[in-house]
C-alpha positions in Angstrom: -43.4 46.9 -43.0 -41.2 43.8 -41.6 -40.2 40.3 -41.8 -41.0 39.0 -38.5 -40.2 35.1 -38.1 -41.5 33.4 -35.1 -38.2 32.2 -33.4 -37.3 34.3 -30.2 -33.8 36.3 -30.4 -33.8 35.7 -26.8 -32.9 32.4 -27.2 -30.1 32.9 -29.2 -26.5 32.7 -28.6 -25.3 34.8 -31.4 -26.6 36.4 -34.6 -27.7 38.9 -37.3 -30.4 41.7 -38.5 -30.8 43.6 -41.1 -32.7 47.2 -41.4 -33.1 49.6 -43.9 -35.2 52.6 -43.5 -35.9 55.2 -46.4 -35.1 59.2 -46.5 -37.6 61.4 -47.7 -38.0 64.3 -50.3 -40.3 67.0 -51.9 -42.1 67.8 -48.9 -44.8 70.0 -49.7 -46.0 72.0 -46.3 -43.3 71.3 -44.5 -43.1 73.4 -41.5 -46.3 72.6 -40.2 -45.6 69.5 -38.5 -44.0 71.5 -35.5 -45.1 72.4 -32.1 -45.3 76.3 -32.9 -47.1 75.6 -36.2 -49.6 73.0 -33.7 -51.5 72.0 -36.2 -50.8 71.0 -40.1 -50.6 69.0 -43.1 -47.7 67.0 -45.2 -47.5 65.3 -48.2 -43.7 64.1 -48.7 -42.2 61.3 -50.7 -39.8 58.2 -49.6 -36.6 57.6 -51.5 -33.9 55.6 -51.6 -30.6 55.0 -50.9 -31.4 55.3 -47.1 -30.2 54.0 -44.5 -29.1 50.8 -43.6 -28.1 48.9 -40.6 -26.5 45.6 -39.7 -26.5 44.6 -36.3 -24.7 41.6 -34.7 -25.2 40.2 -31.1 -23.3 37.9 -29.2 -23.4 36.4 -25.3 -19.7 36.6 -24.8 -18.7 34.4 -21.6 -17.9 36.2 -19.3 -20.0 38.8 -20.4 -18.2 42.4 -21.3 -19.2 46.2 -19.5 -18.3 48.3 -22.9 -21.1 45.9 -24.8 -22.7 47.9 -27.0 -20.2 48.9 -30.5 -21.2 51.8 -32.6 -19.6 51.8 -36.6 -20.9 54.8 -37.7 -19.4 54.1 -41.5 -20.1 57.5 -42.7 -17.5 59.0 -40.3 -15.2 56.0 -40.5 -15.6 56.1 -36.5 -15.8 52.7 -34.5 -16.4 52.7 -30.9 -17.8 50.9 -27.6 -19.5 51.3 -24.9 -21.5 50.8 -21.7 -25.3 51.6 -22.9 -26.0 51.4 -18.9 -23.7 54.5 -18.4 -24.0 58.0 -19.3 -22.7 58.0 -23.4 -19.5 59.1 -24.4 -21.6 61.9 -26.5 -19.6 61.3 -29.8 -22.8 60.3 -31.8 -25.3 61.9 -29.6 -28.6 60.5 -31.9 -27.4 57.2 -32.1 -26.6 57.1 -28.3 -29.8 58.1 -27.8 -31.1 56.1 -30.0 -29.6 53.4 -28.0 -30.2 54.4 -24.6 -34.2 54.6 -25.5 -34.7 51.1 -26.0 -34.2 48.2 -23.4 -31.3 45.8 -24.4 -31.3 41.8 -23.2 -29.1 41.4 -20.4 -25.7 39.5 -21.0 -25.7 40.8 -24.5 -23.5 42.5 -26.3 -24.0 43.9 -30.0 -22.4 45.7 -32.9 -24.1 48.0 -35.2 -22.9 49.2 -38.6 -24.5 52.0 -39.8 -24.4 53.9 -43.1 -26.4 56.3 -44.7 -26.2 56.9 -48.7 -27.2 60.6 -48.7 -24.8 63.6 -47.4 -24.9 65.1 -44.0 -27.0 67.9 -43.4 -28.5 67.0 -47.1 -32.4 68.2 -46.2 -33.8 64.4 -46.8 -34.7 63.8 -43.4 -31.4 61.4 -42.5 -31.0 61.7 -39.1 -34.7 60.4 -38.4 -34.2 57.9 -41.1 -30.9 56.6 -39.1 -33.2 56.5 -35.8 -35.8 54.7 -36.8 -33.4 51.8 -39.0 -31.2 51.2 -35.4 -34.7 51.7 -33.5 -36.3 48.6 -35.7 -33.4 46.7 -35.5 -32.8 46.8 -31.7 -36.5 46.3 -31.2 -36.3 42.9 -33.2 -33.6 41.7 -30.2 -37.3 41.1 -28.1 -38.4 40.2 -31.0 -40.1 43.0 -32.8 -43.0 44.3 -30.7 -43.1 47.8 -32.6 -45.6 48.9 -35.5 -45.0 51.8 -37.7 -47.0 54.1 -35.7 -45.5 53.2 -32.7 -41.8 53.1 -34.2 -42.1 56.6 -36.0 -43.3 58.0 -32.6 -40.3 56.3 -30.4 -37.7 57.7 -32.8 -39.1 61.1 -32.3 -38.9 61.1 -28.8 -35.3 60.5 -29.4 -34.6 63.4 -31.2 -37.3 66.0 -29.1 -37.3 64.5 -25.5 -34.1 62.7 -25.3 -31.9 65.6 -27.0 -34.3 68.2 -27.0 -33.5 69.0 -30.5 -36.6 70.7 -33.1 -38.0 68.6 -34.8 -41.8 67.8 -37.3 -43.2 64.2 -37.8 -42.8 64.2 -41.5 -39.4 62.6 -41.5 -40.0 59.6 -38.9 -43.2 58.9 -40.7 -41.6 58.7 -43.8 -38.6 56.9 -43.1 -41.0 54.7 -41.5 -44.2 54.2 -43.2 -42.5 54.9 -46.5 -44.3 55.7 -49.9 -46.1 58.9 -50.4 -48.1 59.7 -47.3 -50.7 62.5 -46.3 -50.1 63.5 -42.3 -52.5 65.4 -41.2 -51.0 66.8 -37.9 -54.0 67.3 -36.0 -52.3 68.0 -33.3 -49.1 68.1 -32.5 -46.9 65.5 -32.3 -49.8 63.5 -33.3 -50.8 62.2 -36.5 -52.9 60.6 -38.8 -51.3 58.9 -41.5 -52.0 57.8 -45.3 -50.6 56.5 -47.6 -51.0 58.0 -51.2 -51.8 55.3 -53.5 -50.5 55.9 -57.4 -51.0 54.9 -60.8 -48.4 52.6 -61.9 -47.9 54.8 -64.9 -48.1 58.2 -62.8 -45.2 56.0 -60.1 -42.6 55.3 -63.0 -43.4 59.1 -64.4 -42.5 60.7 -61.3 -39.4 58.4 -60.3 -38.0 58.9 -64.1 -38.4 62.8 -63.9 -37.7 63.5 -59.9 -34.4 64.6 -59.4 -32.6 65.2 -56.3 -29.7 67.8 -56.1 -27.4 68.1 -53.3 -26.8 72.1 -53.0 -23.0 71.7 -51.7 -22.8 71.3 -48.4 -25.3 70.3 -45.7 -26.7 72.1 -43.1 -28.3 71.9 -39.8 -32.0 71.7 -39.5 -32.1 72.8 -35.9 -30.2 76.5 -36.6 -32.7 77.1 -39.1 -35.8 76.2 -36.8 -34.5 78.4 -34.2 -34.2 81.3 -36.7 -37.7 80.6 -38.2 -39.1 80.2 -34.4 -37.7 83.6 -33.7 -39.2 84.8 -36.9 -42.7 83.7 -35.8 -42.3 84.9 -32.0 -41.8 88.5 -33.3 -45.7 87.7 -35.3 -43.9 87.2 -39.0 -44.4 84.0 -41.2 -48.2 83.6 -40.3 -49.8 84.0 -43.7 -47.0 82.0 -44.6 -47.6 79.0 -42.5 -51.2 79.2 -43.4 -50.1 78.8 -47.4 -48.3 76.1 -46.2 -50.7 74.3 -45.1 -53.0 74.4 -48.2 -50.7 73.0 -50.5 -50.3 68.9 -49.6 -53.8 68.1 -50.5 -53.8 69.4 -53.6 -50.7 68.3 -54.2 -52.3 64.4 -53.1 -55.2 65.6 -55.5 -52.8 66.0 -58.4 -50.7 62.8 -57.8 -53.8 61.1 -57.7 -54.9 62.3 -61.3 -52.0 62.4 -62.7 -51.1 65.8 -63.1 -47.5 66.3 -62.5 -47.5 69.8 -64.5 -50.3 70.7 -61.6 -47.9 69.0 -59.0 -44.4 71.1 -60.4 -46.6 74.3 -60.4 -47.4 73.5 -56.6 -43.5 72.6 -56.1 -42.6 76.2 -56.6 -45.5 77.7 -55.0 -44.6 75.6 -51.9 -40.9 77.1 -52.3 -42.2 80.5 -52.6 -44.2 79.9 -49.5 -40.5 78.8 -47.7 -39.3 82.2 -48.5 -41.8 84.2 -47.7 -41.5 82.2 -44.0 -38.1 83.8 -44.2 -36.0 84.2 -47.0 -32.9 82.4 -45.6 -34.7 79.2 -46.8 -34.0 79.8 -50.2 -30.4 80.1 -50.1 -28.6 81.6 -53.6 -27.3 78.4 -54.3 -30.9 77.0 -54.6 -31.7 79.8 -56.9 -29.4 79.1 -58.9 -29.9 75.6 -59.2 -34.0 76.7 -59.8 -33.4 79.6 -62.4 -31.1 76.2 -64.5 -34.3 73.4 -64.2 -36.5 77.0 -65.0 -34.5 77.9 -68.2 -34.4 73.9 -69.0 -38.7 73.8 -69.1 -38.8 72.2 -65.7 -42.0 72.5 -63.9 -41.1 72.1 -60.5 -38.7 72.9 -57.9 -38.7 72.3 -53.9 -36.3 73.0 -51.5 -36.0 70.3 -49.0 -36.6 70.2 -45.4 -35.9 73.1 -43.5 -34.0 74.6 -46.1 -31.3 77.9 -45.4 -27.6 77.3 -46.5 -26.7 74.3 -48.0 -28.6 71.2 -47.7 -30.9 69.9 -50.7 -33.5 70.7 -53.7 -36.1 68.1 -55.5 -36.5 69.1 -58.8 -39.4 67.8 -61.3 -37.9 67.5 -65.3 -39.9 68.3 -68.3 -41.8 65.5 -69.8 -40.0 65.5 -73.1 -37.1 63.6 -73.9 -33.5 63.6 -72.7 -35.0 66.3 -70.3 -33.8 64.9 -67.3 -30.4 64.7 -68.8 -30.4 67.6 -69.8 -30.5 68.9 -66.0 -28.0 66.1 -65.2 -25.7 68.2 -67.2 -26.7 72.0 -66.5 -26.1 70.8 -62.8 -22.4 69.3 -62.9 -21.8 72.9 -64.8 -22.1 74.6 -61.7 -19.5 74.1 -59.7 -19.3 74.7 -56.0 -20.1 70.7 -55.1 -23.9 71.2 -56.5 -24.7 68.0 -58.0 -27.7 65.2 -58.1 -27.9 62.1 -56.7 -29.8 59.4 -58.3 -32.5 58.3 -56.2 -35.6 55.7 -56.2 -39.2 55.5 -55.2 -39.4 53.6 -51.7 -42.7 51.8 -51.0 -41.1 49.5 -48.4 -40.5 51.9 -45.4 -38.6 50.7 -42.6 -38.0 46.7 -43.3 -36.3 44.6 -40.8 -35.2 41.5 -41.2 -33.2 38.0 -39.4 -30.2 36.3 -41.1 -31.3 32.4 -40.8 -27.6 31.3 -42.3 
């Protein structure tokens, strides 16, 4: 998971980590990794481009109050602050992020941030984002944090610290990476593994998975609302229940080989989504799924919590130029719908010190 060397940041006047963390995609039974679902099963995929974070630290003499610099690159927005003080509230998650872990005294630090996927794009970013400034702040101690423990501090960011909805599936990923089984036993907690693939099967599925970008993102906390209300009023139960069936014979399939069984279980997932509530499958989405349907793809999922905007993974047809073909029934859409090339991630969260 990290690069750990055995030289104490503590006693040192100035330098620099790296941390990258992965998003993830396709993630089959999604939904039941919440607190109103309470129990529930996951099988999602990490991907990059992710996340990445540089942070530098300094013990300026005398030292400074506003000590803690935020460049959130995404936003072009550059800012300091006091992490002792109540936070200015212009990057809420990151201020959070900030404010949950313990900073050496005296020191002050700057951390870039950037994120290669689109706001609001359905690939699990903003836990991604978390748990790459997380790892790299928890190497200032030096790094006392596992996986487990990581994924579990960045959601406690996001759920007790904000009180924002939110699964597990995203912080696992963006942590563990790979393809993992979670078996959320109960909620928030987790067992995790990782799915472990043919070499063939691996370089099959990152050749034919494609990610499209519906547009425009979208908020996955309106949505849970909506689908919480949904489920309040005794709707989405059978639903739920489907969902939960899916990711392990989805594993199953991976783990054989079968990616025409694996596209078949892509839609069935997505046709789960919408019979949760049909705002998940926004018309945008359909349209993007009738194309890949009409160009002999097998698969189709709608990302995260789905509704307007956000994200779709798609699986191409086996034959060739297949995936190209896609490539160019997309850009013929319009309306800002496009892929965005994207890589197996079997890394997860990686941290690492600049010895220059």
């Amino acid at each position: 998971m990290r690069d750990l060397e055995s030289d104490p940041i503590e006693n040192r006047d100035v330098g620099v980590i790296f941390s990258r963390a992965p998003v993830r995609i396709n993630d089959l039974g999604g939904w039941t990794d919440t607190w109103f679902s309470g129990t529930g099963n996951v099988l999602s995929t990490a991907v990059s481009p992710g996340t990445t974070c540089r942070l530098s630290f300094t013990r300026p003499r005398p030292p400074v109050r506003k000590r803690f610099t935020l460049d959130v690159k995404n936003f072009n927005d550059r800012y300091s602050f006091d992490p002792d003080d109540p936070p200015p509230g212009r990057h809420p998650l990151l201020e959070a992020a900030v404010a949950s872990m313990d900073m050496p005294p005296g020191m002050a630090v700057e951390a870039s941030i950037s994120s290669g996927m689109p706001p609001g794009c359905g690939t699990g970013t903003s836990a991604s984002v978390v748990v790459a400034l997380i790892g790299a702040l928890d190497r200032l101690k030096p790094g006392e944090m596992d996986a487990g423990t990581l994924w579990r501090a960045a959601h406690r960011v996001e759920t007790e610290m904000l009180g924002l909805e939110s699964g597990v599936q995203d912080q696992i990923s963006a942590a563990y990476g790979g393809t993992c089984f979670i078996d959320v036993y109960r909620y928030p907690e987790a067992h995790v593994s990782r799915v472990e693939l043919d070499r063939g099967v691996a370089a099959d599925l990152e050749r034919r998975l494609v990610l499209v970008f519906l547009g425009e993102g979208h908020r996955s906390s309106e949505v849970h609302r909506e689908v919480i209300e949904c489920l309040a009023r005794g709707g989405g139960v059978n639903a739920l229940a489907g969902l939960r069936e899916i990711p392990s014979m989805a594993r199953e399939a991976l783990e054989e080989g079968d990616l025409a069984r694996l596209g078949a279980l892509m839609a069935r997932n997505t046709e789960c989504q919408r019979s949760l509530d049909r705002r998940l499958v926004s018309p945008e989405a359909d349209t993007v799924i009738a194309l890949a349907r009409g160009l002999g793809a097998p698969g189709w999922k709608v990302n995260g919590a789905g509704g307007q905007g956000g994200s779709l993974t798609l699986l191409a047809g086996n034959g060739p130029g297949a995936r190209e073909d896609l490539a160019r029934g997309l850009r013929g859409l319009g309306g800002g719908i496009r892929d965005i090339p994207v890589k197996l991630d079997y890394e997860g969260l990686s941290v690492r010190v600049d010895e220059s």
